[in-house]
C-alpha beads as a LAMMPS data file, in Angstrom:
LAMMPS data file: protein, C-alpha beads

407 atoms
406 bonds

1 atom types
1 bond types

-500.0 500.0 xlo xhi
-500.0 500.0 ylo yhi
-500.0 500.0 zlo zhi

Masses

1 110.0

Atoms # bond

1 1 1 412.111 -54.906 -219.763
2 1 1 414.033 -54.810 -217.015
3 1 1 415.302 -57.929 -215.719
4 1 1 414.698 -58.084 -212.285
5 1 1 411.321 -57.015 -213.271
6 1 1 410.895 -60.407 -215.179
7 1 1 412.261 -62.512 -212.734
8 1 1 409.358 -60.903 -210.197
9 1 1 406.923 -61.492 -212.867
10 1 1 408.031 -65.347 -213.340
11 1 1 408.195 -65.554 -209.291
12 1 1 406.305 -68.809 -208.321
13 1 1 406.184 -69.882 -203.986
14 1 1 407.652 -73.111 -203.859
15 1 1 408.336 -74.796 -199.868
16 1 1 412.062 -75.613 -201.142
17 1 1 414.702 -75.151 -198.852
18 1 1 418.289 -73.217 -200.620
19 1 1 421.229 -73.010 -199.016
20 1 1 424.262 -70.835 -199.927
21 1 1 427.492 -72.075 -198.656
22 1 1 430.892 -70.225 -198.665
23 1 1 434.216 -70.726 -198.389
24 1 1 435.611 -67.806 -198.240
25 1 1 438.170 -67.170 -201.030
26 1 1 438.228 -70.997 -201.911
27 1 1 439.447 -70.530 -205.502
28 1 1 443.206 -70.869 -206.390
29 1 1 445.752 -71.042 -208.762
30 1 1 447.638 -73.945 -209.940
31 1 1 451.544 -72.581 -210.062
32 1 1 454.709 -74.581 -210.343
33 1 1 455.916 -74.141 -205.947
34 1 1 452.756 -75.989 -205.428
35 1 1 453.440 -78.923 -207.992
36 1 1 450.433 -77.424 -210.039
37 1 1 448.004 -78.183 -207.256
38 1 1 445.706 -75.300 -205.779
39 1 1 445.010 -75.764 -201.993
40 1 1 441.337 -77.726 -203.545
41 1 1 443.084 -80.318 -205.213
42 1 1 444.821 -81.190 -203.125
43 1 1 442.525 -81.528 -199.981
44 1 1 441.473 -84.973 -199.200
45 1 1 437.518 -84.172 -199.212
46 1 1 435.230 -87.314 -199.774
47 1 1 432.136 -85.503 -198.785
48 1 1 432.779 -82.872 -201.554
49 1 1 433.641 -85.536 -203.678
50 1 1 430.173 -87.360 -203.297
51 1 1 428.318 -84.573 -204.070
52 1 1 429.471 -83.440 -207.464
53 1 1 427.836 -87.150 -208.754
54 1 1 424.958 -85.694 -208.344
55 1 1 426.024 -81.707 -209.444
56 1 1 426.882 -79.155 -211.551
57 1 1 430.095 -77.234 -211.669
58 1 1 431.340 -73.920 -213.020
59 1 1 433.163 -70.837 -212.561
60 1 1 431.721 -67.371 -211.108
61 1 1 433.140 -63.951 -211.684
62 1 1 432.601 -62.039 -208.964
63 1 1 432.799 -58.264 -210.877
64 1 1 433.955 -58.046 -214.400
65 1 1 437.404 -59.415 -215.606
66 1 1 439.625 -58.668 -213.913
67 1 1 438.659 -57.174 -211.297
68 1 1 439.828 -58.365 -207.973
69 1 1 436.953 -57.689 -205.167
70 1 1 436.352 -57.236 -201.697
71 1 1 434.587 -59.194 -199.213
72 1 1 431.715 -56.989 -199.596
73 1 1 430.616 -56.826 -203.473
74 1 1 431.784 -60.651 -203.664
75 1 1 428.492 -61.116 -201.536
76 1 1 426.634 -59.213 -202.464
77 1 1 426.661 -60.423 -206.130
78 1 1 426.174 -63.805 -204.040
79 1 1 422.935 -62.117 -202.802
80 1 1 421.730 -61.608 -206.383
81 1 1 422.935 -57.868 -205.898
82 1 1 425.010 -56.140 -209.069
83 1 1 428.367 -55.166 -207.195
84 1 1 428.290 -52.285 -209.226
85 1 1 425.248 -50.954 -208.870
86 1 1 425.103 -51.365 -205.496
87 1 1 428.273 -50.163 -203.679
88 1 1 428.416 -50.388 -199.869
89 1 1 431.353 -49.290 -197.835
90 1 1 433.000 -51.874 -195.177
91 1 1 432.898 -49.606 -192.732
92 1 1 428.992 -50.011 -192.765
93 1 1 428.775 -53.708 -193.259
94 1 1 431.256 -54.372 -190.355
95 1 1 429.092 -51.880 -188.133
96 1 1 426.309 -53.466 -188.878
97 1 1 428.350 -57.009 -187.885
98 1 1 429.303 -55.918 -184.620
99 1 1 425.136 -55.231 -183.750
100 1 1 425.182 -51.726 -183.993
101 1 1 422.319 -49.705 -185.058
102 1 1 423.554 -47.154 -187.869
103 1 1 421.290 -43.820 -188.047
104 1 1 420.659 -41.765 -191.359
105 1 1 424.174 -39.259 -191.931
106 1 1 426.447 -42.082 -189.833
107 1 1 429.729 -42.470 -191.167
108 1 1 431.270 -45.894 -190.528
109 1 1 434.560 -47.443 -191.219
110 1 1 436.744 -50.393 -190.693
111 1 1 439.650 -49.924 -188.797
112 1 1 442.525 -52.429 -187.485
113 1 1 445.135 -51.988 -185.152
114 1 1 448.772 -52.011 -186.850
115 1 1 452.575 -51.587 -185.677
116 1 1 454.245 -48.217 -186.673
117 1 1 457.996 -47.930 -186.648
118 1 1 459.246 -44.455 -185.077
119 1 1 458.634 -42.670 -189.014
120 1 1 454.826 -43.398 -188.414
121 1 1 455.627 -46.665 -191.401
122 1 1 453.612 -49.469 -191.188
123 1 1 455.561 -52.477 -190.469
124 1 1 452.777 -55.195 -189.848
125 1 1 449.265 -54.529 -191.365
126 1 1 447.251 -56.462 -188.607
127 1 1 449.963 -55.864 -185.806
128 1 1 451.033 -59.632 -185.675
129 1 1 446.966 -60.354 -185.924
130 1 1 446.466 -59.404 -182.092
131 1 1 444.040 -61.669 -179.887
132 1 1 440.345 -60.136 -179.546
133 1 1 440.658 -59.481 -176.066
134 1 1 444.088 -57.256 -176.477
135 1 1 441.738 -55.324 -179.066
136 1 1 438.938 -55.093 -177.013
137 1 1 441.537 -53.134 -174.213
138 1 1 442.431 -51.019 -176.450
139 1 1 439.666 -50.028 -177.671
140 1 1 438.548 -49.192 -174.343
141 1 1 441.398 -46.734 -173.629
142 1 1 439.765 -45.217 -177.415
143 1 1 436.543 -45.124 -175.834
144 1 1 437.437 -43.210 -172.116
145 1 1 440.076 -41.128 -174.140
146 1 1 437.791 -39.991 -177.704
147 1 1 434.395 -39.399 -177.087
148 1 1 433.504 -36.524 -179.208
149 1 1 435.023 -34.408 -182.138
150 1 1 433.503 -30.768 -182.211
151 1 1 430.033 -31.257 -182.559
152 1 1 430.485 -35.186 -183.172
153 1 1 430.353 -38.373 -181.455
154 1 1 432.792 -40.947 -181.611
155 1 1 431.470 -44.653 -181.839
156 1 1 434.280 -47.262 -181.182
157 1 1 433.336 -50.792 -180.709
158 1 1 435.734 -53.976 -180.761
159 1 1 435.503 -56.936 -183.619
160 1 1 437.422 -60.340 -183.711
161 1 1 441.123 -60.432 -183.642
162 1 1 442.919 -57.037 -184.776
163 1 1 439.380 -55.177 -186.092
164 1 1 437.402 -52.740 -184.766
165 1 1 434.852 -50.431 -186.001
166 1 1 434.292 -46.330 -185.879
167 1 1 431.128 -44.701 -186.300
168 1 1 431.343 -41.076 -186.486
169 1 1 428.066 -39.631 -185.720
170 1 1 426.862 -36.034 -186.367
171 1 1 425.742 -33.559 -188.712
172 1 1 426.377 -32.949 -192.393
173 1 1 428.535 -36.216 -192.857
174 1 1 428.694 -38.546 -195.375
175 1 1 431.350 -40.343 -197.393
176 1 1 432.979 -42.452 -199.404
177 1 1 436.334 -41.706 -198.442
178 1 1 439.053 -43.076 -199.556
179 1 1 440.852 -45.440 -197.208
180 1 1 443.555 -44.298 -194.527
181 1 1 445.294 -47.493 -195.500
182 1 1 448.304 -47.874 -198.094
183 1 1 447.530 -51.771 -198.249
184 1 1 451.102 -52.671 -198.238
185 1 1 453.656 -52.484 -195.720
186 1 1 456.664 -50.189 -195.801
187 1 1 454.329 -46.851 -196.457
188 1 1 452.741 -44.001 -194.210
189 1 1 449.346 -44.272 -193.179
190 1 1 447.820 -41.780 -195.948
191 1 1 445.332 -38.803 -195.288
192 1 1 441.362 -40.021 -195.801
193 1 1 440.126 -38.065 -198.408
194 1 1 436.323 -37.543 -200.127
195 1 1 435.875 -39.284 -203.453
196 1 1 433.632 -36.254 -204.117
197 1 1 435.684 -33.378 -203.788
198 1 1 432.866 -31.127 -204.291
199 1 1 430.745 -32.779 -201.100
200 1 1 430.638 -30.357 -197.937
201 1 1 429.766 -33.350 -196.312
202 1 1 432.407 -35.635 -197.381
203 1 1 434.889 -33.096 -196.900
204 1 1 433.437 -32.796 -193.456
205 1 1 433.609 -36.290 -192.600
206 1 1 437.756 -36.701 -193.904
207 1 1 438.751 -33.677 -191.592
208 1 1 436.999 -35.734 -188.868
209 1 1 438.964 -38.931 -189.714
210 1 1 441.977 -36.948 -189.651
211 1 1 440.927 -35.017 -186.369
212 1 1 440.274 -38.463 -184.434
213 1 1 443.800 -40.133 -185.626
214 1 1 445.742 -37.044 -184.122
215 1 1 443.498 -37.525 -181.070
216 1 1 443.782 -41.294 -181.593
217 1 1 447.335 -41.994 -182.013
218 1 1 449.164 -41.000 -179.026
219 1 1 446.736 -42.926 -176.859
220 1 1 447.815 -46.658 -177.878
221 1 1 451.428 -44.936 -179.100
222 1 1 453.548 -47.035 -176.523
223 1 1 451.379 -50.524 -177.041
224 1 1 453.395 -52.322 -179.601
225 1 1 452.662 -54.693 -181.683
226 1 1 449.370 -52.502 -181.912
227 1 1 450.382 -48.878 -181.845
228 1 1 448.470 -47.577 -184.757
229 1 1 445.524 -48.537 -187.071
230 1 1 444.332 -48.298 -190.487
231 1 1 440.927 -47.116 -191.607
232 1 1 439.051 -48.304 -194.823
233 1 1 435.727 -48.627 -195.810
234 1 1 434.656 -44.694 -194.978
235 1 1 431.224 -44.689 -195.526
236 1 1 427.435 -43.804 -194.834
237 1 1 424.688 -46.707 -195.199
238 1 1 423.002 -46.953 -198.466
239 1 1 419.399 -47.879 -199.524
240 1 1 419.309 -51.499 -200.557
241 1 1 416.449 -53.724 -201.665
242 1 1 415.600 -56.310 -199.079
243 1 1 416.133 -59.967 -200.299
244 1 1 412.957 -61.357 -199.361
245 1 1 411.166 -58.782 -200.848
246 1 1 413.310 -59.307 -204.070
247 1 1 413.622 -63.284 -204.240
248 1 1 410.746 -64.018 -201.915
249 1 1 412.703 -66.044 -199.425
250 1 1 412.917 -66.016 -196.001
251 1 1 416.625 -65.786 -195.373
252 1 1 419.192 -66.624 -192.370
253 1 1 422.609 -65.697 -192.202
254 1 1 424.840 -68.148 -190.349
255 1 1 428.623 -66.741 -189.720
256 1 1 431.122 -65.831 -187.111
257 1 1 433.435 -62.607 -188.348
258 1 1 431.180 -59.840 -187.990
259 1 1 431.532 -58.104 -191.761
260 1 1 429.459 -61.157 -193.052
261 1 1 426.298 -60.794 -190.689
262 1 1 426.679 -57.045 -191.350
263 1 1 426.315 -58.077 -195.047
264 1 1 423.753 -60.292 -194.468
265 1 1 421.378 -57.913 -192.523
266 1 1 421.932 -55.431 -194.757
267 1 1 419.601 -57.104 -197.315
268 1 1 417.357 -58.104 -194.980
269 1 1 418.850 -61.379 -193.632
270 1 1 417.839 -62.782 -189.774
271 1 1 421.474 -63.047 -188.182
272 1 1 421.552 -66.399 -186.114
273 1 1 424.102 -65.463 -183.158
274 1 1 426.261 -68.440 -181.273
275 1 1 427.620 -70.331 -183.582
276 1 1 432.018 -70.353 -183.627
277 1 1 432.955 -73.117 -185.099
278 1 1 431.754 -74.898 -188.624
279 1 1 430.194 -77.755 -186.756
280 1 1 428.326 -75.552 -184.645
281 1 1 427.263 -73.599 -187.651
282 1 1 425.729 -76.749 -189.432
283 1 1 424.004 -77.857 -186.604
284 1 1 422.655 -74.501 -186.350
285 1 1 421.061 -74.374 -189.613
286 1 1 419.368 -78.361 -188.543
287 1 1 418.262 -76.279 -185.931
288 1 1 416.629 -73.330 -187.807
289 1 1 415.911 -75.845 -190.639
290 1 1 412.198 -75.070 -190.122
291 1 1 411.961 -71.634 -189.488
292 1 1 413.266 -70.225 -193.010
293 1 1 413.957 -70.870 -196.758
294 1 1 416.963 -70.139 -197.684
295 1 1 420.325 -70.381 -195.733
296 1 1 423.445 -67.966 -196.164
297 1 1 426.467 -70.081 -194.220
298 1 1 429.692 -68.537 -194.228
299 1 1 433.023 -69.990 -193.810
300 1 1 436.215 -67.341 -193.073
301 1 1 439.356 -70.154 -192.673
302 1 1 440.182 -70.592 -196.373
303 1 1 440.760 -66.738 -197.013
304 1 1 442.626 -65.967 -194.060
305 1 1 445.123 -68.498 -194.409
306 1 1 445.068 -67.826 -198.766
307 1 1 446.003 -64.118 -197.343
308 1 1 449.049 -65.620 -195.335
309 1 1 450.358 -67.562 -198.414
310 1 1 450.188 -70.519 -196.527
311 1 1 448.754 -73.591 -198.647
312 1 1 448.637 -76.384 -196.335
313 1 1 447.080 -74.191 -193.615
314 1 1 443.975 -73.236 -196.252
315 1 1 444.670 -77.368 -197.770
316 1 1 443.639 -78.301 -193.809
317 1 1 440.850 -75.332 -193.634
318 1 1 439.119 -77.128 -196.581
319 1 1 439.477 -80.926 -194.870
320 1 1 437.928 -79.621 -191.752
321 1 1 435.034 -78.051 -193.612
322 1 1 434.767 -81.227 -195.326
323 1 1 435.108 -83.185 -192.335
324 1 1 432.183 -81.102 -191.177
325 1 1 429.757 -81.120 -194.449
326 1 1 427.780 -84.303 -192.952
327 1 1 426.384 -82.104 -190.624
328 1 1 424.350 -80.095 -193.100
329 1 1 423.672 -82.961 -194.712
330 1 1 421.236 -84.718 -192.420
331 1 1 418.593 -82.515 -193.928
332 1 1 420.026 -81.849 -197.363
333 1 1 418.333 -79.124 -198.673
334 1 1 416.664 -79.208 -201.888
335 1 1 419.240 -76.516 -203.612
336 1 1 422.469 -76.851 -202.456
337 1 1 425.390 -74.674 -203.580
338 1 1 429.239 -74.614 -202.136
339 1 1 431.664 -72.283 -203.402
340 1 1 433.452 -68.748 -202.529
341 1 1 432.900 -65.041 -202.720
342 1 1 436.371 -64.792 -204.360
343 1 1 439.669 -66.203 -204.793
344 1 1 442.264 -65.818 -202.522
345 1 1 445.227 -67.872 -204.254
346 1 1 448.608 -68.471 -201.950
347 1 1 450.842 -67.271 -204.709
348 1 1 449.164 -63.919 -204.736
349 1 1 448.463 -63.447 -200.461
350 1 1 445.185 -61.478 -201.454
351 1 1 441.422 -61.587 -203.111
352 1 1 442.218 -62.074 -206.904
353 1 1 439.977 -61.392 -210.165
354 1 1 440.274 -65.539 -210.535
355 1 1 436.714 -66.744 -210.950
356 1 1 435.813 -68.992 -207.971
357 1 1 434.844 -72.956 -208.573
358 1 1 430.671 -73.211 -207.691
359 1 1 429.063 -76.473 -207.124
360 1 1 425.280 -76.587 -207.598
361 1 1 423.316 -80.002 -206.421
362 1 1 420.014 -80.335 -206.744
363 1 1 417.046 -82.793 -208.088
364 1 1 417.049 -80.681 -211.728
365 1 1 420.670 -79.849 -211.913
366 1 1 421.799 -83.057 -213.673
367 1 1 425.033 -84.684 -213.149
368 1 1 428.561 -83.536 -214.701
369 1 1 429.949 -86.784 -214.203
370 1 1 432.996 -85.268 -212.194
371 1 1 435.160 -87.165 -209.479
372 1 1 436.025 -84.091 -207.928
373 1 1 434.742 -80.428 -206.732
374 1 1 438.025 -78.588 -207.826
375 1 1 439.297 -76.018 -210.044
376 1 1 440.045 -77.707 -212.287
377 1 1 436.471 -79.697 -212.466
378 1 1 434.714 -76.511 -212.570
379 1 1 436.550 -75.783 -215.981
380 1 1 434.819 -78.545 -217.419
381 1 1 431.087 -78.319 -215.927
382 1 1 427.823 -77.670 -217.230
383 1 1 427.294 -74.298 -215.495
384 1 1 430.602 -72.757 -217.433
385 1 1 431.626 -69.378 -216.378
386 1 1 429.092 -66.625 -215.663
387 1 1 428.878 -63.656 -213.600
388 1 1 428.398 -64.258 -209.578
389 1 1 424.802 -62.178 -209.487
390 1 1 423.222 -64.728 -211.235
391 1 1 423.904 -67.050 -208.994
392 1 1 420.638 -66.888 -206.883
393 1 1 418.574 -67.046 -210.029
394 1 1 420.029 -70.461 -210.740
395 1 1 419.543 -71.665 -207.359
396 1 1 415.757 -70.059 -207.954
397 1 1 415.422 -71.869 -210.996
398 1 1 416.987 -75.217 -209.797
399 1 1 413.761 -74.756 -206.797
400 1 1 411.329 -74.598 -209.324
401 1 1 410.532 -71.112 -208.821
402 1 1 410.069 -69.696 -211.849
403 1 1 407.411 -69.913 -214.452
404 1 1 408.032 -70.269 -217.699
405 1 1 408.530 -67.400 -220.077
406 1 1 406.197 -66.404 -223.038
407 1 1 403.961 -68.516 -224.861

Bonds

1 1 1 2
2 1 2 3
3 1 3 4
4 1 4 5
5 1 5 6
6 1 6 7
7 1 7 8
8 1 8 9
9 1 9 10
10 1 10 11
11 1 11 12
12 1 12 13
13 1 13 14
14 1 14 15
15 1 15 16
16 1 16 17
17 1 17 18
18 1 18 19
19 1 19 20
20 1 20 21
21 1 21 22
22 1 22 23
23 1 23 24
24 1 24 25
25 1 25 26
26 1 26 27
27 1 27 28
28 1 28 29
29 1 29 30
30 1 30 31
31 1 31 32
32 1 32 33
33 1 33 34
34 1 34 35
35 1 35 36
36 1 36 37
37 1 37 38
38 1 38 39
39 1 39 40
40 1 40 41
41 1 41 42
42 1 42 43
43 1 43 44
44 1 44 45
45 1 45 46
46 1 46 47
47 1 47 48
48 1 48 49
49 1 49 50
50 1 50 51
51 1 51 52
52 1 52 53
53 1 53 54
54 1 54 55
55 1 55 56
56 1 56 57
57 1 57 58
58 1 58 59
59 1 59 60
60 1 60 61
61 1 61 62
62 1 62 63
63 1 63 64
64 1 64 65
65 1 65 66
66 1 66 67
67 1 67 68
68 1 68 69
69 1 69 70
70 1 70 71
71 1 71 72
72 1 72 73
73 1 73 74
74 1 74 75
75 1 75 76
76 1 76 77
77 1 77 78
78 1 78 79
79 1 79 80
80 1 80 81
81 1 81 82
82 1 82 83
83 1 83 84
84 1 84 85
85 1 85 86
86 1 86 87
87 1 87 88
88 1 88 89
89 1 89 90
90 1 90 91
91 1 91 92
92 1 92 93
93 1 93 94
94 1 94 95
95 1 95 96
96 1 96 97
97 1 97 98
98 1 98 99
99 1 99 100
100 1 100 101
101 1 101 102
102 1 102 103
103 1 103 104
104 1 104 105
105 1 105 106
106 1 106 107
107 1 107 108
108 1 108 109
109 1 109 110
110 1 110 111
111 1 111 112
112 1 112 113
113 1 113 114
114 1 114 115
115 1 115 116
116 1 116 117
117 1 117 118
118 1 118 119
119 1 119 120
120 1 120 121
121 1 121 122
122 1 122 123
123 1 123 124
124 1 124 125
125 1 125 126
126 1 126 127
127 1 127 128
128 1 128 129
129 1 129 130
130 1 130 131
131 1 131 132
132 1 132 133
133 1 133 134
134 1 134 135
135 1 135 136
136 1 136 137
137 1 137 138
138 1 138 139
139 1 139 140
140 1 140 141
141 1 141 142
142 1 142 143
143 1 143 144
144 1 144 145
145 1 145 146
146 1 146 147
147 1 147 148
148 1 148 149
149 1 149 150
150 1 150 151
151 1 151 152
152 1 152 153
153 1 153 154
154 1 154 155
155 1 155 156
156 1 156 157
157 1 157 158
158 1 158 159
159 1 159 160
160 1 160 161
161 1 161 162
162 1 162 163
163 1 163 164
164 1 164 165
165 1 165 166
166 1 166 167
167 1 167 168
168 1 168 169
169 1 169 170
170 1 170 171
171 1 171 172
172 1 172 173
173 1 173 174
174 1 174 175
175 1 175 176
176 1 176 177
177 1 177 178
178 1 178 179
179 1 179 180
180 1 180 181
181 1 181 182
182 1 182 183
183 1 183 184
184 1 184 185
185 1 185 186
186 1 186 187
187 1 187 188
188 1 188 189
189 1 189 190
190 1 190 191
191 1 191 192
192 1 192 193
193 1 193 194
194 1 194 195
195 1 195 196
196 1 196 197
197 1 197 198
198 1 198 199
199 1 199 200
200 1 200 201
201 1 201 202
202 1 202 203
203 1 203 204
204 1 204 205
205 1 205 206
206 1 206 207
207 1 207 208
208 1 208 209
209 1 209 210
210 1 210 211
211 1 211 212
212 1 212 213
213 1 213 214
214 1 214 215
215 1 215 216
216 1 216 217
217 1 217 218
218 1 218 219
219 1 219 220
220 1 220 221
221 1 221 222
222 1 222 223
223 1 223 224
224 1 224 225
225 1 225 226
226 1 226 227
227 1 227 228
228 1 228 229
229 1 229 230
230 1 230 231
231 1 231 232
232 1 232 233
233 1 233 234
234 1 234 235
235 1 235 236
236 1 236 237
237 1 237 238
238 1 238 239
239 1 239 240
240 1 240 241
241 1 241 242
242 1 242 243
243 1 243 244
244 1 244 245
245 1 245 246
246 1 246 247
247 1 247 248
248 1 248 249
249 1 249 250
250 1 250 251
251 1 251 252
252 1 252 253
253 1 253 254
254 1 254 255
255 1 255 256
256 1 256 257
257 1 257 258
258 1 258 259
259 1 259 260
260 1 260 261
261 1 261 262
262 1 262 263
263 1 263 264
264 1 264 265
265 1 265 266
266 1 266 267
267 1 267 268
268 1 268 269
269 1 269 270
270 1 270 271
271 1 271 272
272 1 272 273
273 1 273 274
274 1 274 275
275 1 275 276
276 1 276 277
277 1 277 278
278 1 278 279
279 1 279 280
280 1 280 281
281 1 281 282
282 1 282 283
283 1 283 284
284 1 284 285
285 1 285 286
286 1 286 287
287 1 287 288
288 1 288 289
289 1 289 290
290 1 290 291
291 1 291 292
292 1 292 293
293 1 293 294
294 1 294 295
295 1 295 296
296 1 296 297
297 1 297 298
298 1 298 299
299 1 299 300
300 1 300 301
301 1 301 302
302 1 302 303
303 1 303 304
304 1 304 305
305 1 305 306
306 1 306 307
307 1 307 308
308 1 308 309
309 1 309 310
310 1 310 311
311 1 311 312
312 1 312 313
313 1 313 314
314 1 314 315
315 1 315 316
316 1 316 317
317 1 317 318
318 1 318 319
319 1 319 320
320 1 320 321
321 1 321 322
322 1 322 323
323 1 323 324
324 1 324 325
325 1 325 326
326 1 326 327
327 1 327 328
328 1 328 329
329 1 329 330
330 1 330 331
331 1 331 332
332 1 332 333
333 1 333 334
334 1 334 335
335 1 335 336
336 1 336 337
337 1 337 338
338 1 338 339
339 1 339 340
340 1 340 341
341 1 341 342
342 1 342 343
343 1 343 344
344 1 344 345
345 1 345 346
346 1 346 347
347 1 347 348
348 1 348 349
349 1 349 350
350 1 350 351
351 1 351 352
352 1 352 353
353 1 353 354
354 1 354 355
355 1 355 356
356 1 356 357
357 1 357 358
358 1 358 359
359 1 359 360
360 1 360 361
361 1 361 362
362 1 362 363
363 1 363 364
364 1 364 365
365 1 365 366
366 1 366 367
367 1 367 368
368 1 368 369
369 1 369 370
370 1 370 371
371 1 371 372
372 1 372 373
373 1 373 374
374 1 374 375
375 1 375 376
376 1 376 377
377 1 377 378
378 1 378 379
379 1 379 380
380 1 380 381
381 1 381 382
382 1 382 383
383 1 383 384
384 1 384 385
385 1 385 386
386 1 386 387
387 1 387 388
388 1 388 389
389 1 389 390
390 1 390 391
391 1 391 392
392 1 392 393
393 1 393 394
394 1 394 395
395 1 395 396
396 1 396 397
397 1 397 398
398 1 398 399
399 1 399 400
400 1 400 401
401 1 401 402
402 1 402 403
403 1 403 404
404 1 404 405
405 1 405 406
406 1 406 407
């Protein structure tokens, strides 16, 4: 039997409340520069702290070993979604983010302004991480200047900081692509090509990506730091299984960066707009507390500053999360987990295959009898190391939603 299948079959309604908390890439590595202390350990979080007594602990791998992911399939095996059998491009999940309605043969992707020297080689990948309203200029010279290649339209609408998205709508497109994006500084920008060379389609589409940077280019060519961009993510919107459907929750998605509310409504999530800040995002969700079952809340400090190597940057990120937590907790929910769709360690400056630290509280997950919600905790806990798409059947389980199986 499949086991979806028998999870729908076991499927009992229960009036718990769940809530799904991330920090993004919150898991670390211990290495001898940081006196054998990840960023975790060494945060001062008594909140945390007071909530393993009552929790379980463990380790998630967000893939396979090994495999270091993106933002996207590290959700979406927090969604209870098989990274691998359901691959979505960024391009569509940050579309999706930024409110915009994606139509059946869109190709979307994830651009971000960079800095070119005179060769055309990227010096700075996010072009000294530019202010959103310097991106949202220049993506308005994009706009008046590249409208329409051929017989299709151009779609170019600004994110936060140095992101932006491109939606290239027509006929006879689809993707993946693979990224205009060498990932590394000191390289050209490389040529977009389809993962299916035999695709008419996907050819189509990566003579269109090429098309719109020679059309693109020479438009922001004299606005330094931000005088080129890199593309990633080229792709067309999949089908997907909606979560409430699938779990039969009623889900909200509380988060700021756009890529995570496109993630989020991609399954079928209600995006709550507003919120900026961690406080506001807990007192959001007392807000909403009523109006659904299960809570996606999405944290983006601990990643970013993991991607900068800068420890006590993501060591403060974590302390003002903590700082925070009592927020949520004035109407604790029932199932409570914290953890992260990946890690981002400092050593490394970039997502990692390290499986993330979880913490799981609720009235039947017993107590590990830890001090601390750390990495090294997690090692030792009850809920060992298992892949990250279970992780909404133990949250399931932990609400008493699942009948027992066989005689």
């Amino acid at each position: 039997m499949n086991l979806d299948s028998l999870y729908s079959e076991l499927t009992l309604k229960s009036n718990a409340k769940l809530a799904l908390v991330v920090l993004d890439g919150l898991g670390d590595i211990a290495t001898r520069e940081q006196n054998y202390m990840t960023p975790l350990e060494a945060s001062f979080t008594p909140n945390l702290d007071a909530l393993t007594q009552d929790g379980a602990q463990g380790r998630m791998t967000p893939v396979a070993p090994g495999i270091s992911p993106g933002s996207g399939p590290g959700h979406l095996a927090l969604f209870g979604y098989d990274p691998l059998e359901f691959q979505v491009g960024r391009g569509v999940i940050e579309a999706l983010g930024l409110g915009l309605e994606l139509k059946a043969g869109d190709v979307a992707a994830r651009a971000n302004f960079c800095s070119l020297d005179a060769k055309g080689i990227v010096t700075d990948r996010r072009a000294g991480r530019i202010e959103t309203e310097v991106c949202e200029e220049l993506c308005g010279r994009l706009v008046k200047k590249v409208k329409r290649i051929g017989d299709t339209d151009v779609i170019i609408k600004a994110g936060k900081g140095h992101r932006f998205v491109v939606v290239f709508r027509g006929k006879g497109l689809e993707g993946p692509l693979t990224d205009a994006d060498p990932h590394r500084e000191g390289a050209p920008i490389p040529k977009a090509e389809p993962i299916d060379k035999k695709s008419a389609k996907a050819n189509k589409a990566a003579k269109l990506v090429a098309e719109f940077y020679k059309a693109a280019l020479p438009v922001i060519a004299a606005r330094k730091p931000a005088n080129g961009f890199l593309m990633r993510g080229i792709a067309h919107q999949p089908a997907i299984p909606n979560f409430q459907e699938r779990y039969g929750l009623k889900a909200a998605c509380i988060a700021v960066y756009p890529m995570y509310k496109g993630l989020a409504q991609l399954v079928g999530m209600t995006k709550l707009e507003g919120s900026q800040t961690i406080q506001a995002q807990f007192e959001r969700y007392l807000a909403e507390y009523d109006r659904f079952d299960y809570f996606f809340i999405h944290y983006k400090y601990t990643d970013m500053h993991g991607e900068d190597g800068n420890f006590a940057a993501k060591k403060n990120a974590i302390e003002e999360f903590d700082a925070a937590l009592p927020i949520l907790l004035q109407k604790r929910p029932e199932v409570l987990v914290i953890t992260g769709d990946h890690s981002t360690p400092c050593a490394i400056k970039g997502h990692s295959w390290h499986p993330q630290p979880v913490l799981l509280v609720s009235p039947c997950s017993g107590s590990d009898k830890l001090d601390r919600f750390t990495e090294t905790g997690a090692n030792l806990g009850s809920l060992g190391v298992f892949e990250a798409k279970y992780l909404i059947r133990l949250m399931q389980a932990n609400a008493k939603m699942f009948d027992k199986f066989g005689a």
